[in-house]
SEVO-328013 format. One record per residue (C-alpha): residue number from 1; residue in three letters; x, y, z. Coordinates in nm, 4 decimals. Example, Ala and Ser with C-alpha at 12.3 -4.5 7.8 and 13.67 -1.06 7.14 Angstrom:
2
1 | ALA | 1.2300 | -0.4500 | 0.7800
2 | SER | 1.3670 | -0.1060 | 0.7140
END
This chain:
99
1 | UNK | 0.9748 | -3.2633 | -0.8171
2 | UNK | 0.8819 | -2.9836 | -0.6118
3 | UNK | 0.5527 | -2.8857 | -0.6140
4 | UNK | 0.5488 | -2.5486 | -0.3647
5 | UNK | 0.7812 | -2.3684 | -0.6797
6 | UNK | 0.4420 | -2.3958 | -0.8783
7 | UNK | 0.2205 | -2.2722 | -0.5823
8 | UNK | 0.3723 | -1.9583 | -0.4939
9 | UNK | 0.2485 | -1.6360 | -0.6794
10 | UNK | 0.4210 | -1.4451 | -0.9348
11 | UNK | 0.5738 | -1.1379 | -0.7869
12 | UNK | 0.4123 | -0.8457 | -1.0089
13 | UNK | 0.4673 | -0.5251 | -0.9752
14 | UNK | 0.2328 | -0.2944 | -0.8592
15 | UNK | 0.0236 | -0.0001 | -1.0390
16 | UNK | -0.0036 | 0.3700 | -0.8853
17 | UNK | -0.2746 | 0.3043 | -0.7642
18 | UNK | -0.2060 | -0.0293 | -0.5940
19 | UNK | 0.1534 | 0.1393 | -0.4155
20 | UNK | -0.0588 | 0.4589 | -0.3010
21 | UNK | -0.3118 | 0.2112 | -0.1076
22 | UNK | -0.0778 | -0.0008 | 0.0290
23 | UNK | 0.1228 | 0.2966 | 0.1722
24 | UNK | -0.1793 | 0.3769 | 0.3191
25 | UNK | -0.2330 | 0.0084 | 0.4359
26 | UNK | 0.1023 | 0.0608 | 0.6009
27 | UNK | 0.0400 | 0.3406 | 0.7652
28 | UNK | -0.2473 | 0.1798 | 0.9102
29 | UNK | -0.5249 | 0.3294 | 0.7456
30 | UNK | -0.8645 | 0.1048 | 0.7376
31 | UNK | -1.0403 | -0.0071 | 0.4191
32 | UNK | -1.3538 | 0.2120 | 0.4689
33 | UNK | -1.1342 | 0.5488 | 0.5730
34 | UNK | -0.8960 | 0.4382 | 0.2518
35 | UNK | -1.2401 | 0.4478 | 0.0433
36 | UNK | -1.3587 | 0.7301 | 0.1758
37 | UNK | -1.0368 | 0.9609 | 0.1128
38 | UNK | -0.9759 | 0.8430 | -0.2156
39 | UNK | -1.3298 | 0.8644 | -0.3198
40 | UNK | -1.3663 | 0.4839 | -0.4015
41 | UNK | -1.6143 | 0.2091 | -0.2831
42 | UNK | -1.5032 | -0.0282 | 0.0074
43 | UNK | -1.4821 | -0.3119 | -0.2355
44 | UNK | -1.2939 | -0.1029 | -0.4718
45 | UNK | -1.0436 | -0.0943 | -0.2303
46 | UNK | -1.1203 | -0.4390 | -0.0639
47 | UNK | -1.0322 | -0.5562 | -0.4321
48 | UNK | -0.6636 | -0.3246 | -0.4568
49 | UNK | -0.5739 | -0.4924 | -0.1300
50 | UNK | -0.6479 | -0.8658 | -0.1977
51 | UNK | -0.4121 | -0.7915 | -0.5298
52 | UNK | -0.1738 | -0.6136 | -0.3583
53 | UNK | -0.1073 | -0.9208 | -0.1019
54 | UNK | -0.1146 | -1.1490 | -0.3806
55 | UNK | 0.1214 | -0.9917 | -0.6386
56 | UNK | 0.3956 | -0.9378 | -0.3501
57 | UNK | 0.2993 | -1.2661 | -0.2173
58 | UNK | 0.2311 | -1.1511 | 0.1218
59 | UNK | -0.0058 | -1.2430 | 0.3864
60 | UNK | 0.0138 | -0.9980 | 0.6720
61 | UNK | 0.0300 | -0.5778 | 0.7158
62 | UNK | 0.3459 | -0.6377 | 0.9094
63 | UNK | 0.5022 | -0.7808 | 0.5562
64 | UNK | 0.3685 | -0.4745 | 0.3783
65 | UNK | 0.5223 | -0.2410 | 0.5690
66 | UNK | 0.8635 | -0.3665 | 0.5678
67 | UNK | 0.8048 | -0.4113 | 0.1481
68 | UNK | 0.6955 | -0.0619 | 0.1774
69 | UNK | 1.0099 | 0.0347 | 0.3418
70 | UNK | 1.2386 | -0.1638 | 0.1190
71 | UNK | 1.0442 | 0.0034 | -0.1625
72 | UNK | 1.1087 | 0.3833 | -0.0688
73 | UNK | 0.7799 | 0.3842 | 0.0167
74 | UNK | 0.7702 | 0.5190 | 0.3140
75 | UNK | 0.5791 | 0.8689 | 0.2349
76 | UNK | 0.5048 | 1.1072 | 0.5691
77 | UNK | 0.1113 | 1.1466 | 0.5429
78 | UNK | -0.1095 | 1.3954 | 0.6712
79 | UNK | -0.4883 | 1.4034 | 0.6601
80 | UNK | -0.5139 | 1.8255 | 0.6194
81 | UNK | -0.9234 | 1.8437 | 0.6136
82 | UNK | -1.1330 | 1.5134 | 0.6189
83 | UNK | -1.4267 | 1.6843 | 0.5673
84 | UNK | -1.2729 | 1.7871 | 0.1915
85 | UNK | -1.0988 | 1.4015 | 0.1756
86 | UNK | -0.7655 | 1.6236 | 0.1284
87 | UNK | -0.4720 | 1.4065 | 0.1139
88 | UNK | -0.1212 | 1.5586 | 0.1189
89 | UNK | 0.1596 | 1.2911 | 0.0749
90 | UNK | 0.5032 | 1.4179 | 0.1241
91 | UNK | 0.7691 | 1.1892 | -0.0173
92 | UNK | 1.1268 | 1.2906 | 0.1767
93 | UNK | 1.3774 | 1.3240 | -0.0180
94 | UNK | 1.7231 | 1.1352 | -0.0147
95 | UNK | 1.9009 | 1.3304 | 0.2370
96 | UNK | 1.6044 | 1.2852 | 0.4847
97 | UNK | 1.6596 | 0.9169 | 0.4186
98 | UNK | 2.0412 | 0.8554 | 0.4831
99 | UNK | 2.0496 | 0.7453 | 0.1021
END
């Protein structure tokens, strides 16, 4: 019997909320500058990225980007005024992508 089928997690997909932080995650934002844009608490977010690892049953950022990128995921961002916590996310669209 093998026992490393029963070990590995369940891939899951993720909620809105879990793919908008880890395209931030991939773009290298931070927990605490993640928080602080999307007006949540560090552990809110600490929390979102511990799921997100599990669910896609990854253990590194490197991982998450490329599942980001094999997801479409791969949004342009742009911080436009900090000081609001204005977020503009610009998904390209198919021709930008070679699709």
């Amino acid at each position: 019997m093998n026992i490393n089928k029963f070990c590995r997690p369940i891939r899951l997909s993720l909620t809105k909320r879990e793919e908008e932080i880890a395209v931030l995650l991939a773009h290298g934002g931070c927990i605490k500058s993640i928080a602080f844009t999307l007006f949540l608490s560090t552990k809110t977010v600490e929390t979102h990225a511990h799921n997100i690892y599990f669910k896609l049953g990854i253990n590194c950022r490197y991982d998450l980007i490329v599942w980001c990128a094999k997801a479409g995921l791969h949004h342009e961002l742009q911080y436009v005024d900090p000081t609001k916590r204005t977020l503009v996310v610009t998904v390209p669209s198919k021709s930008m992508v070679g699709a």
